[in-house]
N, C-alpha and C positions, 0 to 999 in steps of 0.2 A: 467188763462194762463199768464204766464210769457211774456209779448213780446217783452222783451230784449232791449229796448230803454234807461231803465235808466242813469241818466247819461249824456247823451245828450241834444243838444240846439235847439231850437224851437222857428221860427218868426209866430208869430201866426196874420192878420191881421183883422180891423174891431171886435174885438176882448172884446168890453167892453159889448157885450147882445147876445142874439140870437144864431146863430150856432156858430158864432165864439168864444163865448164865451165857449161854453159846448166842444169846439176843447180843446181851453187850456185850459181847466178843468180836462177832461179827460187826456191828455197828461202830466199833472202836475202832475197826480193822481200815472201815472205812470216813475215818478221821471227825468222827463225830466223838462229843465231849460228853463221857456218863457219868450220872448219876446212879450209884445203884443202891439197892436198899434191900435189905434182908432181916431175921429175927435172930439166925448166930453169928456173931459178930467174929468169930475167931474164921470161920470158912469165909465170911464176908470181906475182910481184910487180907486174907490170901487171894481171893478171886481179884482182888483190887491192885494187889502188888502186879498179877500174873497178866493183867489187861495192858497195867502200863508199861511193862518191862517187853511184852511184847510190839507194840502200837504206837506208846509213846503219847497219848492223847493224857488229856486231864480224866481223872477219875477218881471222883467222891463218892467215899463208900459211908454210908448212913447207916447203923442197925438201928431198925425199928420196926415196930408190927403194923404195916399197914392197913389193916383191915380195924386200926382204933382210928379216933378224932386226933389222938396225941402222936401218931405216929406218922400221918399223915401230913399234920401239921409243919411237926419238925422234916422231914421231907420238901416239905416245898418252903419250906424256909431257908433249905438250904441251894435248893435251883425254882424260883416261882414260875421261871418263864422258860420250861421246856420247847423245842419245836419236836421234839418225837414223845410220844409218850407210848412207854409197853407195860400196860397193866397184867399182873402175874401174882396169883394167890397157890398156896398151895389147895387140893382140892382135897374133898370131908372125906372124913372113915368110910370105906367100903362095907354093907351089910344088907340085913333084912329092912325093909319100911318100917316093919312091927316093932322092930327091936328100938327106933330112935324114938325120942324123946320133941317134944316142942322146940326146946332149947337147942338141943340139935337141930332143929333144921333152923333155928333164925339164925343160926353160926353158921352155918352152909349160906345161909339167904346175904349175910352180912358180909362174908367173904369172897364170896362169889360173883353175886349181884351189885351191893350198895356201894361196897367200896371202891370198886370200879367206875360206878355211876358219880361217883363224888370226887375221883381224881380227873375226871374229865369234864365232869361239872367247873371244877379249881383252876382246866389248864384251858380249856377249849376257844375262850372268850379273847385268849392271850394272842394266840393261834390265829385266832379269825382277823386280831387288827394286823397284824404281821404279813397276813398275807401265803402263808404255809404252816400247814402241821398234816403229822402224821401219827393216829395212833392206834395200837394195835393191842387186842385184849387179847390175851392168850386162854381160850377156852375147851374145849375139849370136842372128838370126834361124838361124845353119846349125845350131843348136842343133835342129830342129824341121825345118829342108829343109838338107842340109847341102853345101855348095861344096866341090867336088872340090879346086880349087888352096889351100881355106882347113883341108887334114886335120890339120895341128896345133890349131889353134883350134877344126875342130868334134870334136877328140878331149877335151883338156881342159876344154872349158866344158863336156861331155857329163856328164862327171865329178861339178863342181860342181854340174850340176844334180841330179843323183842326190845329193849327198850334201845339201842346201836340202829333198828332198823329203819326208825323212826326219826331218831337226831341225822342222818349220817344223810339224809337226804336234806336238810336241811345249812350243812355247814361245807360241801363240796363244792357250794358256788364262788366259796372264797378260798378256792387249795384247801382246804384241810376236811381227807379222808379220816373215815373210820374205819376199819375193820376187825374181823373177830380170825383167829388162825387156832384151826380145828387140827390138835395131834390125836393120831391111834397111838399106835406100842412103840414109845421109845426109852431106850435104855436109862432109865433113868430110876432114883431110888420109889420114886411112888408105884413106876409102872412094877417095880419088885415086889412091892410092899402087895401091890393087888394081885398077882400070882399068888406070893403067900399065902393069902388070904383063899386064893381058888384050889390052892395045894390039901389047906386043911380039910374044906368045907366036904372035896373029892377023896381026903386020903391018901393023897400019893405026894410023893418028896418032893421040895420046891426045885432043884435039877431036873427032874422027868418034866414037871407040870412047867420051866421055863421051856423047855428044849419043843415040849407039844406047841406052846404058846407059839414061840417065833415060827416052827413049821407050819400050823394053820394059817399065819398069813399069806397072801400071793407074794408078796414080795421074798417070805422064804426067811427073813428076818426082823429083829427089833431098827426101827429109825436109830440115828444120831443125831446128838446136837447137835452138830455142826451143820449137819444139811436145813434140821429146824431153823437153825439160825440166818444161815444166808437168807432162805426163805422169808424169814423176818424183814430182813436188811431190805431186802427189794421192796417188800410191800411198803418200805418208809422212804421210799425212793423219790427224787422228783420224777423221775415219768412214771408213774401210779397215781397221778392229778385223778384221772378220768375215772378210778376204782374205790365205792364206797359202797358201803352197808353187804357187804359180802362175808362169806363163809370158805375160807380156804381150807378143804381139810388135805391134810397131812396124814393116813393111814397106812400106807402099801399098799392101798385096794380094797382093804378090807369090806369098807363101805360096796353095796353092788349096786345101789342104785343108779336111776339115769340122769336127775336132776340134784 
């Protein structure tokens, strides 16, 4: 399928591994121009060699921390007028509520939440005289079943999603969707990082406690970027006009609900 984006510009954020990565991968695949931005610059500039030498598309790689005023800045200084935008934080320490701190959760709140709200704040307006956009926050499946050790992230992405659910009705009558795209387990270094973390608290070696992890899903395994990413690519498709303020999740099933 053709999904008609070619052509077009794309801030792709946190963007040098993981999902963000397989976003502008895919997105590049399909002849749209990235932007991507990340906070290590040495992965960030190999992910950028490895888009172009693939795709062939332009691709500016930016290290900065998006979740500042300065890093944001420099970001859209260097593309102001995206037509996709995929907002992508990494997400807070995995633990107990009791154990965090204030400050901890306004880093969670700041990460999660504002700074999202503020790069769409920055592009959204661009989007609407244009006539298209598409963007997609990357948020997390606890959003919808939420993981006890992950209560900073499923308190702040909770946040963002209420405040997408409210704009997103708002900004569809001119082409430009929003949406939020919910991953469960995909192999990536956070989803390791939170076994780890389930290995110790349980006592048993992070091999056994990954090997249980992927068998308790239905799917029987961990996601892949890639599939996240196609996933992505569609939702910033021209025919996804008629889809806003939505919640895709991405799990294996895990989720059992009916809604």
């Amino acid at each position: 399928m053709d999904l008609g984006i070619a052509g077009k510009s794309a801030i792709v954020c946190a963007a040098s591994k993981g999902l963000g990565k397989g976003c502008a991968l895919a997105l590049a695949r399909e002849g749209v121009a990235v932007t991507i931005s990340a906070r290590g610059e040495e992965a960030l500039a190999a992910t950028a060699e490895e888009i172009r030498s693939e795709t062939g598309v332009s691709v500016v790689a930016l290290a900065c921390d998006v979740t500042t005023v300065k890093g944001r800045a420099a970001l859209l200084a260097v593309c102001p007028n995206p037509d996709i935008l995929i907002n992508n934080a990494g997400g807070p320490p995995a633990g107990d509520f009791r154990d965090f701190t204030l400050e901890d959760w306004q880093a969670a709140v700041n990460a999660n939440m504002l700074s999202p709200i503020e790069m769409i704040k920055a592009t959204v307006d661009g989007m609407l005289e244009r006539g298209f956009g598409r963007i997609v926050n990357i948020t997390s499946a606890a959003v919808r079943s939420p993981i006890d050790e992950l209560c900073l992230s499923n308190g702040a992405r909770c946040g963002l999603t209420g405040f997408v659910a409210g704009l997103s009705r708002k900004t569809i009558g001119r082409n430009v969707t929003i949406n939020n795209l919910l991953p469960g387990p995909f192999d990536t270094d956070r989803l390791r990082g939170n076994i780890a973390h389930r290995a110790k608290v349980a006592g048993k070696e992070l091999a056994e406690m990954t090997t249980i992890a992927a068998a308790n899903n239905p799917a029987g395994r961990f996601g892949t970027v890639e599939e996240f990413g196609a996933t992505c690519a569609f939702m910033c498709s021209a025919h996804t006009g008629f889809m806003t303020g939505q919640q895709i999740m991405m799990d294996g099933g895990a989720f059992t609900g009916t809604m």
